[in-house]
PyMOL Python script that loads the backbone (N, CA, C, O; Angstrom):
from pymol import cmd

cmd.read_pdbstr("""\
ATOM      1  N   UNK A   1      31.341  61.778 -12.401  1.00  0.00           N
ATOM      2  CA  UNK A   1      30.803  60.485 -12.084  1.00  0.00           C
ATOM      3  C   UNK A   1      30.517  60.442 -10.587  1.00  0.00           C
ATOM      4  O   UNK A   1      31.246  61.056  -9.808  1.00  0.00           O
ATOM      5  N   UNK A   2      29.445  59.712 -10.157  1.00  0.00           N
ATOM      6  CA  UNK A   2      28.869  59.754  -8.790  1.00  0.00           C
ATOM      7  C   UNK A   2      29.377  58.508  -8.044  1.00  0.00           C
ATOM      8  O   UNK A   2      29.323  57.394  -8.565  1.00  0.00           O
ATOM      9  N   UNK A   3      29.875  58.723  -6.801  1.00  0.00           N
ATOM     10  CA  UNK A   3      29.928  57.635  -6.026  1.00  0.00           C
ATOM     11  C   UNK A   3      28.897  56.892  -5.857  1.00  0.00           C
ATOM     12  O   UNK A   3      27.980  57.580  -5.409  1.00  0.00           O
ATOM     13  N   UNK A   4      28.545  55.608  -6.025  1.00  0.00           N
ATOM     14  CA  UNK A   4      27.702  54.323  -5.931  1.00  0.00           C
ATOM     15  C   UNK A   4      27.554  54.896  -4.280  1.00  0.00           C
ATOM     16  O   UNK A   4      28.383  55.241  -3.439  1.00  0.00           O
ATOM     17  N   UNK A   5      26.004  54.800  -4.298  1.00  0.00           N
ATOM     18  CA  UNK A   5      25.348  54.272  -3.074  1.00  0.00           C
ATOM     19  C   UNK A   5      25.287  53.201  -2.463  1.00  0.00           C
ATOM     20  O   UNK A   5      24.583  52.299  -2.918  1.00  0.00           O
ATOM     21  N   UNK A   6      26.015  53.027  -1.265  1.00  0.00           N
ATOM     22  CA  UNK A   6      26.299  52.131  -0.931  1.00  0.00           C
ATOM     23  C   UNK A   6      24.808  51.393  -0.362  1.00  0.00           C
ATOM     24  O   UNK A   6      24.010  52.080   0.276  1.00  0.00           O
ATOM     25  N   UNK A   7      24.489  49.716  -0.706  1.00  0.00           N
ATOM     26  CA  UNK A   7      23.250  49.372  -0.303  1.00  0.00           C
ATOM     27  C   UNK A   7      23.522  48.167   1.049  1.00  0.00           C
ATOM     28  O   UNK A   7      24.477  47.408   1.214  1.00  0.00           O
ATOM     29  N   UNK A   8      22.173  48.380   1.954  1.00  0.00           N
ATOM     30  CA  UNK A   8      22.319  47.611   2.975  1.00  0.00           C
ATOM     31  C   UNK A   8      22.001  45.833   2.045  1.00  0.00           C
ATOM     32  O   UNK A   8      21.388  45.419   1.060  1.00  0.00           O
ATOM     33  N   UNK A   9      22.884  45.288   3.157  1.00  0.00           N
ATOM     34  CA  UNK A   9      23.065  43.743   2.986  1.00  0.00           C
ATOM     35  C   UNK A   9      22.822  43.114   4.068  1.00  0.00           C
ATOM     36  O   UNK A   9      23.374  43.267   5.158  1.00  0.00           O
ATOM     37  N   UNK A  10      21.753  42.187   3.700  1.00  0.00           N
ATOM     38  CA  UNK A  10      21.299  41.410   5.232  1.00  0.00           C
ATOM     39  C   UNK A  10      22.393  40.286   5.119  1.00  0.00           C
ATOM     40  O   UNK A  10      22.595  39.588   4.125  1.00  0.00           O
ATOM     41  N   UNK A  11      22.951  40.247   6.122  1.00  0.00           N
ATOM     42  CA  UNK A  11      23.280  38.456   5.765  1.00  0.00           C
ATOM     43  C   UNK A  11      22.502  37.265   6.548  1.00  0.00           C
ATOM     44  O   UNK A  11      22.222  37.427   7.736  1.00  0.00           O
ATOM     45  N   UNK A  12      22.177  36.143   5.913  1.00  0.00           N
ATOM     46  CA  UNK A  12      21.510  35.109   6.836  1.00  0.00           C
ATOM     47  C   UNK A  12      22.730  34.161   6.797  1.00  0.00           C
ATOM     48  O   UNK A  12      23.802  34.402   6.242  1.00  0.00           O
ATOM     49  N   UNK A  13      22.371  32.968   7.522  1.00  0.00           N
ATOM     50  CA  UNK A  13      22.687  31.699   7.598  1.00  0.00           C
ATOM     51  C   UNK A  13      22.454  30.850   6.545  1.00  0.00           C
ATOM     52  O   UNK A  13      21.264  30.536   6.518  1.00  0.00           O
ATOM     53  N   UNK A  14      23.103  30.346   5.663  1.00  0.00           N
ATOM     54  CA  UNK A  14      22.377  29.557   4.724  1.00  0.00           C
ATOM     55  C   UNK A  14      22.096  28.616   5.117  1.00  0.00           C
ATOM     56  O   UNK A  14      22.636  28.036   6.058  1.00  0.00           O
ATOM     57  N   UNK A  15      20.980  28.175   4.338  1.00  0.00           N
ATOM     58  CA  UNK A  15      20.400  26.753   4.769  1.00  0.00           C
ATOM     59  C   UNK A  15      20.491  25.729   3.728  1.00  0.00           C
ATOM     60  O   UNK A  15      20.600  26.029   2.540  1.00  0.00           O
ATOM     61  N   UNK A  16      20.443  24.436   4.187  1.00  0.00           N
ATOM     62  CA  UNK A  16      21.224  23.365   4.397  1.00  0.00           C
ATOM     63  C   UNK A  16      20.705  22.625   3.045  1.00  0.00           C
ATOM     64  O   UNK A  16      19.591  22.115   2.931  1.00  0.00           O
ATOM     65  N   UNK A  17      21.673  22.656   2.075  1.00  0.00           N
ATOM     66  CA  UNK A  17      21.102  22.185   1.031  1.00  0.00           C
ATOM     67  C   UNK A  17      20.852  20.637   0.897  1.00  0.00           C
ATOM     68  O   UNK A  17      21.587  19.681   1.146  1.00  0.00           O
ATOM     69  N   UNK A  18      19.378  20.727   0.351  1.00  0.00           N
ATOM     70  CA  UNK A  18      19.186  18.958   0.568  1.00  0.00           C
ATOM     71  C   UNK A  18      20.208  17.833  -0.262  1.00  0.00           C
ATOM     72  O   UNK A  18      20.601  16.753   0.181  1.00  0.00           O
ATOM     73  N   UNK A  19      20.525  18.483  -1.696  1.00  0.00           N
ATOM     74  CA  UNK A  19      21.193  17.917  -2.364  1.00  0.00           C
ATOM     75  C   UNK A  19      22.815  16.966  -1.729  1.00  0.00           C
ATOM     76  O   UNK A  19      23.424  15.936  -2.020  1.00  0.00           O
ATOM     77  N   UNK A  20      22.950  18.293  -0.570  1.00  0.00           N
ATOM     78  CA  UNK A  20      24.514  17.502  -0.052  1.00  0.00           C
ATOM     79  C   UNK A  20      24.085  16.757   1.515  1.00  0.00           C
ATOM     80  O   UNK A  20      24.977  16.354   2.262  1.00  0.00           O
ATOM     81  N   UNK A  21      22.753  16.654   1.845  1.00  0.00           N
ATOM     82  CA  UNK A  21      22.517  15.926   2.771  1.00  0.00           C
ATOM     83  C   UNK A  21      22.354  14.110   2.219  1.00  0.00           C
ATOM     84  O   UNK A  21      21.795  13.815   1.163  1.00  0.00           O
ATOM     85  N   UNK A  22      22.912  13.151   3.099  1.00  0.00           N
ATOM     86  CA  UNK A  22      22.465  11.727   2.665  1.00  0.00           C
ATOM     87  C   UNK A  22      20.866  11.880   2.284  1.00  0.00           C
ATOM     88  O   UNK A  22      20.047  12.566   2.895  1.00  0.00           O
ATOM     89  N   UNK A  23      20.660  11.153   1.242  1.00  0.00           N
ATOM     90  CA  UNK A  23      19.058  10.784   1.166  1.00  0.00           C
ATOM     91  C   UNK A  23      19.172   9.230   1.373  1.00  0.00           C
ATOM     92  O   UNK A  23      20.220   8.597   1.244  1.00  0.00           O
ATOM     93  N   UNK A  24      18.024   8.734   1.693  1.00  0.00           N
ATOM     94  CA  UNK A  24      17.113   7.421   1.716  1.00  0.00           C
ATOM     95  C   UNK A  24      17.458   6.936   0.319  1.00  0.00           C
ATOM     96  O   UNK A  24      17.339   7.674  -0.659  1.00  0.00           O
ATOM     97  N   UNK A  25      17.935   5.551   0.233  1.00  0.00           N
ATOM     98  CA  UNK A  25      18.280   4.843  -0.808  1.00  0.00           C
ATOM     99  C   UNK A  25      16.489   4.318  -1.512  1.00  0.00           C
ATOM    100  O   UNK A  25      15.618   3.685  -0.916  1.00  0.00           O
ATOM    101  N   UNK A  26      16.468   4.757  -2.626  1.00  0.00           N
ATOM    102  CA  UNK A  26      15.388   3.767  -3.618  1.00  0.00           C
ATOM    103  C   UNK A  26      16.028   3.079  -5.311  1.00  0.00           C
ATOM    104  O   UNK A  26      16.970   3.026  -6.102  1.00  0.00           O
ATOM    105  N   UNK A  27      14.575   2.653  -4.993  1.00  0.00           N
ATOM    106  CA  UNK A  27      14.650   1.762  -5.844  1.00  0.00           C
ATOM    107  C   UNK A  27      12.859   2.231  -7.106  1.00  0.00           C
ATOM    108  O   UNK A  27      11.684   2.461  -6.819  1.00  0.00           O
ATOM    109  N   UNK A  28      13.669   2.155  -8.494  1.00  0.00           N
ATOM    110  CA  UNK A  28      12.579   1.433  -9.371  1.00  0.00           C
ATOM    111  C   UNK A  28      11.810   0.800  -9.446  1.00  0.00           C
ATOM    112  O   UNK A  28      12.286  -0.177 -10.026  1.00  0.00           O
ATOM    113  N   UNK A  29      10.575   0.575  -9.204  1.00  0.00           N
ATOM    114  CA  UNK A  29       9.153  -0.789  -9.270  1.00  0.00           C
ATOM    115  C   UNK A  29       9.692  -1.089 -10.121  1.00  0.00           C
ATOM    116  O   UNK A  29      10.387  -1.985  -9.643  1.00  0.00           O
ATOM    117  N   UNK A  30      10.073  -0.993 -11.681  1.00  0.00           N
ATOM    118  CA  UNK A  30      10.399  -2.108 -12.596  1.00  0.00           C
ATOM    119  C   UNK A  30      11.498  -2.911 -11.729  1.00  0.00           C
ATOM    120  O   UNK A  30      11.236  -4.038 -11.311  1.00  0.00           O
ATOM    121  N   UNK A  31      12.785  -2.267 -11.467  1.00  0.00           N
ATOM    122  CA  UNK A  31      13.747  -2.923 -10.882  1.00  0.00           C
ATOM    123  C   UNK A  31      13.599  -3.519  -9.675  1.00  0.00           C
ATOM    124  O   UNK A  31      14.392  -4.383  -9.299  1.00  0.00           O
ATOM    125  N   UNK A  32      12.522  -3.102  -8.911  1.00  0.00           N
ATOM    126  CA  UNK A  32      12.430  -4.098  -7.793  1.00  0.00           C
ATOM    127  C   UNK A  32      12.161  -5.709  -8.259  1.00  0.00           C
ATOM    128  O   UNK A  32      12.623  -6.829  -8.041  1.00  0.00           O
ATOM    129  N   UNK A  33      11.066  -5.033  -9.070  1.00  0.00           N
ATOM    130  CA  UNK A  33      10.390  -6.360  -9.642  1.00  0.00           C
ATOM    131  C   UNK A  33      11.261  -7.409 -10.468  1.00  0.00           C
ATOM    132  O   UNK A  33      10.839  -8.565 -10.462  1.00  0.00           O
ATOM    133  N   UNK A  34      12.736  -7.067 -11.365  1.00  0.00           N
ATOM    134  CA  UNK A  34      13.454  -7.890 -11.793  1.00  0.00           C
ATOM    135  C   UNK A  34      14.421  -8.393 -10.759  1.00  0.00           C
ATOM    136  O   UNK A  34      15.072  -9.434 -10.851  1.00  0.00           O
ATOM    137  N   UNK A  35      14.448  -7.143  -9.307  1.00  0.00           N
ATOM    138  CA  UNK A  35      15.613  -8.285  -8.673  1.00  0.00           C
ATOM    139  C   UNK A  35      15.046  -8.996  -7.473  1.00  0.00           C
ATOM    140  O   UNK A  35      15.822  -9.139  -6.528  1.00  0.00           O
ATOM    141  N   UNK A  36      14.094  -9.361  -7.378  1.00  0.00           N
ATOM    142  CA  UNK A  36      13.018  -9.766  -6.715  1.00  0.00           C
ATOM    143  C   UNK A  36      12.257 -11.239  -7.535  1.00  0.00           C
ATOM    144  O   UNK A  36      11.385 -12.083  -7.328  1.00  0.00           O
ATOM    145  N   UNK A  37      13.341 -10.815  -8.638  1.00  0.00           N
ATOM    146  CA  UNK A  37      12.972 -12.432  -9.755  1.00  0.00           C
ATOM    147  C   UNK A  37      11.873 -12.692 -10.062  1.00  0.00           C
ATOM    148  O   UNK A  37      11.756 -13.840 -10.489  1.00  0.00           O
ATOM    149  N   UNK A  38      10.530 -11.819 -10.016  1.00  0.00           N
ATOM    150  CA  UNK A  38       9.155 -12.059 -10.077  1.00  0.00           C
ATOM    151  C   UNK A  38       8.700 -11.736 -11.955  1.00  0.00           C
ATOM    152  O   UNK A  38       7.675 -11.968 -12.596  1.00  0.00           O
ATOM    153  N   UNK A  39      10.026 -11.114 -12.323  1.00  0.00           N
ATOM    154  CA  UNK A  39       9.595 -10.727 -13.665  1.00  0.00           C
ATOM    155  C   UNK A  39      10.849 -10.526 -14.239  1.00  0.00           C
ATOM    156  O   UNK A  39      11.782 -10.685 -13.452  1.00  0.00           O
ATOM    157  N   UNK A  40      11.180 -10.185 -15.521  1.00  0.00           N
ATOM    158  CA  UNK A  40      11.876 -10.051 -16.658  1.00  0.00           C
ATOM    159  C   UNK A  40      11.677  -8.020 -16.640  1.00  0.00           C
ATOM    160  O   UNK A  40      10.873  -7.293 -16.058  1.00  0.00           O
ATOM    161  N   UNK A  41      12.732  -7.756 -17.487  1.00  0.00           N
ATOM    162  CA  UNK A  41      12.443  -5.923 -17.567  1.00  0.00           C
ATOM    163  C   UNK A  41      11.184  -6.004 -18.907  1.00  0.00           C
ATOM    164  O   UNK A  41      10.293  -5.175 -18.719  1.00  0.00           O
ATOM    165  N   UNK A  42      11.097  -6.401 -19.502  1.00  0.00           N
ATOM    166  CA  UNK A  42       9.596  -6.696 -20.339  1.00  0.00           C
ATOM    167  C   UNK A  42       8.865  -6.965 -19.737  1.00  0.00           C
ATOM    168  O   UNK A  42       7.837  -6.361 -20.042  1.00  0.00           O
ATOM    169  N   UNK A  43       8.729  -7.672 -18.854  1.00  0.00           N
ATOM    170  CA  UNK A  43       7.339  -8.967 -18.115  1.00  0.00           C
ATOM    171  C   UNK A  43       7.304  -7.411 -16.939  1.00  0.00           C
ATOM    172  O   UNK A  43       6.127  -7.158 -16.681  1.00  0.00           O
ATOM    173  N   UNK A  44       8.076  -6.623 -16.387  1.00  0.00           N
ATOM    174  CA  UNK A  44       8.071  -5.849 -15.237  1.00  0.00           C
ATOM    175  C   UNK A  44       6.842  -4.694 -15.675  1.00  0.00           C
ATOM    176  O   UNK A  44       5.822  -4.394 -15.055  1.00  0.00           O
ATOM    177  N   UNK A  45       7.356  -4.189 -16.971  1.00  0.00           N
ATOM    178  CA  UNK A  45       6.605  -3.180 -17.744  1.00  0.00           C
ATOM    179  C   UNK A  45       5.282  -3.572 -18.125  1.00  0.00           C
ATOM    180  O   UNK A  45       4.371  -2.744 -18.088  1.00  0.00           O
ATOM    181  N   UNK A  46       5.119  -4.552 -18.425  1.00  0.00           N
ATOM    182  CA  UNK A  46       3.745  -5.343 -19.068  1.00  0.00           C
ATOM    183  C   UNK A  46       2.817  -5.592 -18.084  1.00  0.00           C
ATOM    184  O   UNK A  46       1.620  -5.826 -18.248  1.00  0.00           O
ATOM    185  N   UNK A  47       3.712  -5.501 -16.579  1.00  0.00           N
ATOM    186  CA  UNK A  47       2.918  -6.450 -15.499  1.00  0.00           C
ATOM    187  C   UNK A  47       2.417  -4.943 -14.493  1.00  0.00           C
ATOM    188  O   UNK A  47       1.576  -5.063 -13.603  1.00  0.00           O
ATOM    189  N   UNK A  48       3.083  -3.578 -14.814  1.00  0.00           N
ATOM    190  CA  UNK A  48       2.670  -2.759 -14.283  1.00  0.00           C
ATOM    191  C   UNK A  48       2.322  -1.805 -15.085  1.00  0.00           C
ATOM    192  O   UNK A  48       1.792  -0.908 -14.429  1.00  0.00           O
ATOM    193  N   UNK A  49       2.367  -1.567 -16.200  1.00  0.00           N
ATOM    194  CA  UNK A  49       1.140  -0.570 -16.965  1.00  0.00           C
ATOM    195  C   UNK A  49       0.205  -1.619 -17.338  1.00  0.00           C
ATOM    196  O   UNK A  49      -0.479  -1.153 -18.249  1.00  0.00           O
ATOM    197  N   UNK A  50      -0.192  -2.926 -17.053  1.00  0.00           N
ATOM    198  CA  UNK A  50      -1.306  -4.013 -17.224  1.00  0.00           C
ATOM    199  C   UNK A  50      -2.223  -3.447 -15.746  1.00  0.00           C
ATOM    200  O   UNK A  50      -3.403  -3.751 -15.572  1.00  0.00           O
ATOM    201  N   UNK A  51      -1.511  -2.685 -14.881  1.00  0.00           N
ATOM    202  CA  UNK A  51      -2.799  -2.827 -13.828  1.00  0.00           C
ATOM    203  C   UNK A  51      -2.424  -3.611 -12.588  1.00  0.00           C
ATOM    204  O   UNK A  51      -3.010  -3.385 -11.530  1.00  0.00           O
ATOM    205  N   UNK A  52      -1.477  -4.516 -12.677  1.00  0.00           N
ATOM    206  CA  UNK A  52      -1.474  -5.896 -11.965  1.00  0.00           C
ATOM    207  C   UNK A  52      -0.711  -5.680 -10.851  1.00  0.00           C
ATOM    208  O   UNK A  52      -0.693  -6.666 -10.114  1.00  0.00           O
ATOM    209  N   UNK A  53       0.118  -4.460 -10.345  1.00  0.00           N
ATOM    210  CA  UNK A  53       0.697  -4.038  -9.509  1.00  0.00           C
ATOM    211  C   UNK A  53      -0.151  -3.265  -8.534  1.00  0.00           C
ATOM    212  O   UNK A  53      -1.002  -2.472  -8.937  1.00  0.00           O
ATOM    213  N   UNK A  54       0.116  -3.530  -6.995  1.00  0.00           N
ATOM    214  CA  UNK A  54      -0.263  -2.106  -6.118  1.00  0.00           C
ATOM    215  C   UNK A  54       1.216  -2.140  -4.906  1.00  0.00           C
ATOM    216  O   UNK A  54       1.860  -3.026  -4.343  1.00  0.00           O
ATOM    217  N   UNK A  55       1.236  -0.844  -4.944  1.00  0.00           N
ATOM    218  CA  UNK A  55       2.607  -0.176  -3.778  1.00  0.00           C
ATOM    219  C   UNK A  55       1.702   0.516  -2.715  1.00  0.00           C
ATOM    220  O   UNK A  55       0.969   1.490  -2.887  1.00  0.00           O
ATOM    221  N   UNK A  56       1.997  -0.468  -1.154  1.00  0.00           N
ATOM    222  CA  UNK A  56       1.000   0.171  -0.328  1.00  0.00           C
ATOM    223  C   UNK A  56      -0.420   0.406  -0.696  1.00  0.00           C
ATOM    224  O   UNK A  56      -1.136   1.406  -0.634  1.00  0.00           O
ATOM    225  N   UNK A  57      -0.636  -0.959  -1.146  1.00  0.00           N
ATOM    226  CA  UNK A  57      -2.134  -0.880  -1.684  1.00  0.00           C
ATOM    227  C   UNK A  57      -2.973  -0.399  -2.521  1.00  0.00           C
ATOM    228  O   UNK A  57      -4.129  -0.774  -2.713  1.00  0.00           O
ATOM    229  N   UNK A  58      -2.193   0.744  -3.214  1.00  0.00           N
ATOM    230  CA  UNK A  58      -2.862   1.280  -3.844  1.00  0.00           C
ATOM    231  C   UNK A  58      -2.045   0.968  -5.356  1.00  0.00           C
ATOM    232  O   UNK A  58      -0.834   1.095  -5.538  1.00  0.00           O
ATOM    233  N   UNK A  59      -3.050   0.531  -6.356  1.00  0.00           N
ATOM    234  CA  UNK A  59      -2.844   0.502  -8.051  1.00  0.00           C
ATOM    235  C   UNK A  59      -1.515   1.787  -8.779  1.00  0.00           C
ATOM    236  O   UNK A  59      -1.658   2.995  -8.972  1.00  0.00           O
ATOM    237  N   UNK A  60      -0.306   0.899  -9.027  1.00  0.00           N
ATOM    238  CA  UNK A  60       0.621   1.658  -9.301  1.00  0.00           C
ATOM    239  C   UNK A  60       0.581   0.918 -10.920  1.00  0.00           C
ATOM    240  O   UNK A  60       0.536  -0.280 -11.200  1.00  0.00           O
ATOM    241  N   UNK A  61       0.626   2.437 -12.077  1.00  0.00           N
ATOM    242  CA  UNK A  61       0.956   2.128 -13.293  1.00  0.00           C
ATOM    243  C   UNK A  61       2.384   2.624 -13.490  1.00  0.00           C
ATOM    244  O   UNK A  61       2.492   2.485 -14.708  1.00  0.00           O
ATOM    245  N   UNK A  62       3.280   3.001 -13.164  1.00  0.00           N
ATOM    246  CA  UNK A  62       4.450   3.852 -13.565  1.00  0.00           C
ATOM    247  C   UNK A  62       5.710   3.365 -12.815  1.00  0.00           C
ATOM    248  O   UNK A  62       5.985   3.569 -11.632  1.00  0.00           O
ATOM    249  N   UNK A  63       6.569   2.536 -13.935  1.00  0.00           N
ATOM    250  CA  UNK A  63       7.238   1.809 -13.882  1.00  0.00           C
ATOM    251  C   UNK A  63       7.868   2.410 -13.097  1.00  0.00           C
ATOM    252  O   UNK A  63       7.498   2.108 -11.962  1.00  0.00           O
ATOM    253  N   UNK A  64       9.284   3.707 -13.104  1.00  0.00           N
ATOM    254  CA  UNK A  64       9.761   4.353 -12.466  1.00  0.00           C
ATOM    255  C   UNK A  64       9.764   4.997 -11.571  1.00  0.00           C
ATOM    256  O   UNK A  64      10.714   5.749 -11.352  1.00  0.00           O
ATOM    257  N   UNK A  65       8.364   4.891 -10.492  1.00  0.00           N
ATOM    258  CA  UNK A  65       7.811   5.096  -9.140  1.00  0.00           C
ATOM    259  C   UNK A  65       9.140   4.439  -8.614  1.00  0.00           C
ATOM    260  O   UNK A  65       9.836   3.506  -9.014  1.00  0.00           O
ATOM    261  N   UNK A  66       9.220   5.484  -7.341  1.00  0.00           N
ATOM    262  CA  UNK A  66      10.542   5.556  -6.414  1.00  0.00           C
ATOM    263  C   UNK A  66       9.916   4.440  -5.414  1.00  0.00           C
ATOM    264  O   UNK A  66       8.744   4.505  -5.042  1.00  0.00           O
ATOM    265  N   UNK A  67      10.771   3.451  -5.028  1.00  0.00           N
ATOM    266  CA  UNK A  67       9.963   2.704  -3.583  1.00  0.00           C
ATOM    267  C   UNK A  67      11.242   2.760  -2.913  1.00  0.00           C
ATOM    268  O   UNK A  67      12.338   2.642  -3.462  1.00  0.00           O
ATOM    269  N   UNK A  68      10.974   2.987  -1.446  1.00  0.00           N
ATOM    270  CA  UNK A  68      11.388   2.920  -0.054  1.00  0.00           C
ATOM    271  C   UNK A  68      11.523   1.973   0.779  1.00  0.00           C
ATOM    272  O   UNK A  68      10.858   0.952   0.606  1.00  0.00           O
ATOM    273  N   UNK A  69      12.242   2.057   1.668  1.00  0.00           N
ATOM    274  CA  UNK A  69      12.304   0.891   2.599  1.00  0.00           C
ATOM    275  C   UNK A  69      11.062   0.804   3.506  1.00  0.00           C
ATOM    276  O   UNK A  69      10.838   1.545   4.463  1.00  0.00           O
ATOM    277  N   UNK A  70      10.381  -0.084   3.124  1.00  0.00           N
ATOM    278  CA  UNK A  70       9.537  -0.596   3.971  1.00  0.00           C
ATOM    279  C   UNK A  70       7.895  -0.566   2.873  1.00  0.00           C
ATOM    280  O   UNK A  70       6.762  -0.717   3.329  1.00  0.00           O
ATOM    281  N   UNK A  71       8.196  -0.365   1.617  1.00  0.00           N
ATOM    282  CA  UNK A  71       7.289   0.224   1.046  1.00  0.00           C
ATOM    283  C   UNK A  71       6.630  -1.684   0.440  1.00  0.00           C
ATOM    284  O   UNK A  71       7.380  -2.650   0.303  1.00  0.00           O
ATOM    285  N   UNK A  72       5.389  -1.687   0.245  1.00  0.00           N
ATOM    286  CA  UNK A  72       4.798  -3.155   0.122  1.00  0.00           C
ATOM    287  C   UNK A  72       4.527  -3.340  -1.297  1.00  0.00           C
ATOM    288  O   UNK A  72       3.423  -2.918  -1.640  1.00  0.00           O
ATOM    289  N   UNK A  73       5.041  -3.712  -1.953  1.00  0.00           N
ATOM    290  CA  UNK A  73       4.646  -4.448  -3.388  1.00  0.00           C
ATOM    291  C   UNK A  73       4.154  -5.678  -3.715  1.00  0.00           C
ATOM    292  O   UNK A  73       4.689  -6.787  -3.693  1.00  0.00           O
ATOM    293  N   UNK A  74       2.493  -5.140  -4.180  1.00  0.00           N
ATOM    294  CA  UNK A  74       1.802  -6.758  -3.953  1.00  0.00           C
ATOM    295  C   UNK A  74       1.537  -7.256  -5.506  1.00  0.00           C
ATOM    296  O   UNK A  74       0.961  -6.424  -6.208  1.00  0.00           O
ATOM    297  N   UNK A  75       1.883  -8.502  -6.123  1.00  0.00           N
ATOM    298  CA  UNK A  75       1.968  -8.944  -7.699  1.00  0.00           C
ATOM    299  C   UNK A  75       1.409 -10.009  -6.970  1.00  0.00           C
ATOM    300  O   UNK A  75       1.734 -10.340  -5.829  1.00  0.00           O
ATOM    301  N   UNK A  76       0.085 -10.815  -8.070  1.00  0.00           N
ATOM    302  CA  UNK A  76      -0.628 -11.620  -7.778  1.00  0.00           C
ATOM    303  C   UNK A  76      -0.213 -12.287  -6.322  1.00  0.00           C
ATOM    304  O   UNK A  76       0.627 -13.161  -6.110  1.00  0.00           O
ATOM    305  N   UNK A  77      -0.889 -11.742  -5.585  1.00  0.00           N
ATOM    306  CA  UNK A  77      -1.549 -12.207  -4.343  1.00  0.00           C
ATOM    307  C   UNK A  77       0.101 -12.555  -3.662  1.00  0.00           C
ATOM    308  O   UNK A  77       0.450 -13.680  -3.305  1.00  0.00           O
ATOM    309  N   UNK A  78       0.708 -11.686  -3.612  1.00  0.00           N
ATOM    310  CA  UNK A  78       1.967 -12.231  -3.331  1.00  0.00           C
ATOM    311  C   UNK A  78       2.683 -10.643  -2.605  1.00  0.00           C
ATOM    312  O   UNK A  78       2.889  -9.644  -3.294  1.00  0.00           O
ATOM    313  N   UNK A  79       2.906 -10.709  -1.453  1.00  0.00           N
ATOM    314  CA  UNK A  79       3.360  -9.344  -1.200  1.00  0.00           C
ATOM    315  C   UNK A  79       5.061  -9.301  -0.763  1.00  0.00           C
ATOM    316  O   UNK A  79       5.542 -10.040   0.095  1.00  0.00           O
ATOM    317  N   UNK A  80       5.721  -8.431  -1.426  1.00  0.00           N
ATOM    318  CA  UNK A  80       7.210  -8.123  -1.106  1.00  0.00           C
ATOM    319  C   UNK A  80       7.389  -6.666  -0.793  1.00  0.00           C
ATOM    320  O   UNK A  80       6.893  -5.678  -1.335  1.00  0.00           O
ATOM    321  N   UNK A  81       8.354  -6.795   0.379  1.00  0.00           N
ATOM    322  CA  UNK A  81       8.937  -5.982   1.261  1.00  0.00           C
ATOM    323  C   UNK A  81       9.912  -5.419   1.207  1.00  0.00           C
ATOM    324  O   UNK A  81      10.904  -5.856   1.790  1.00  0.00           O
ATOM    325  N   UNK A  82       9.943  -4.321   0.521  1.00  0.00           N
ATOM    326  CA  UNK A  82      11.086  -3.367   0.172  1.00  0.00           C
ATOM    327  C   UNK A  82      12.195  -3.133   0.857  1.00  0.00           C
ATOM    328  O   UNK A  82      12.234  -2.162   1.613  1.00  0.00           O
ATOM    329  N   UNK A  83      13.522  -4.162   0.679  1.00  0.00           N
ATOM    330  CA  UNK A  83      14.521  -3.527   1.866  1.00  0.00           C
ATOM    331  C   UNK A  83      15.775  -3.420   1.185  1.00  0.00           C
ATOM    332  O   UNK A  83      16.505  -4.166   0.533  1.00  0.00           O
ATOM    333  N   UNK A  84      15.770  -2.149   1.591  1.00  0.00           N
ATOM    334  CA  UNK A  84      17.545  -1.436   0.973  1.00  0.00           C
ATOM    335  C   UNK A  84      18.865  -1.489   1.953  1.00  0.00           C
ATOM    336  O   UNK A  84      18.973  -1.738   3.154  1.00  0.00           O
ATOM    337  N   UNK A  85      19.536  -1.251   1.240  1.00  0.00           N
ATOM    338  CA  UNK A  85      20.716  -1.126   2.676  1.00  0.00           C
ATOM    339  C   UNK A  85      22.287  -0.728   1.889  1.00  0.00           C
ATOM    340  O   UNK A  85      23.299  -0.574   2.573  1.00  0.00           O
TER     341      UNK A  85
END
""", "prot")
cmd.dss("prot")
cmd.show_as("cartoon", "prot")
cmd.util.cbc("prot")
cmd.orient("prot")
């Protein structure tokens, strides 16, 4: 039987896994929208795959879109201001 060749090993530094770094707290568009009292979890769903929602202006259908602090949710002509803490 042959002695194993021994093989070179680099070692690095590992890098910094995002998972155990703090992230930025979000939130659900449906759930913004129920604790924001503008809707019901039915009326939230109805009112954003209807079209009737935009996040930062732009036409959001998908209830479970992540929003951020500072992120703008406008429901009939009415704009709210995303703040976490």
């Amino acid at each position: 039987m042959e002695d194993p060749i021994p093989s070179e090993q680099s070692t690095s530094v590992p890098e910094s896994n995002p998972a155990q770094e703090p992230s930025e707290p979000t939130i659900h568009l449906d759930q913004f929208l129920k604790t924001c009292g503008v809707a019901t979890g039915g009326q939230a769903k109805r009112l954003i795959q209807g079209g009737e929602v935009t996040v930062n202006g732009e036409l959001e259908t998908r209830r479970r879109r992540q929003l951020r602090v500072n992120d703008e949710v406008e429901l009939d002509g009415v704009v709210y201001v995303v703040a976490l803490g």
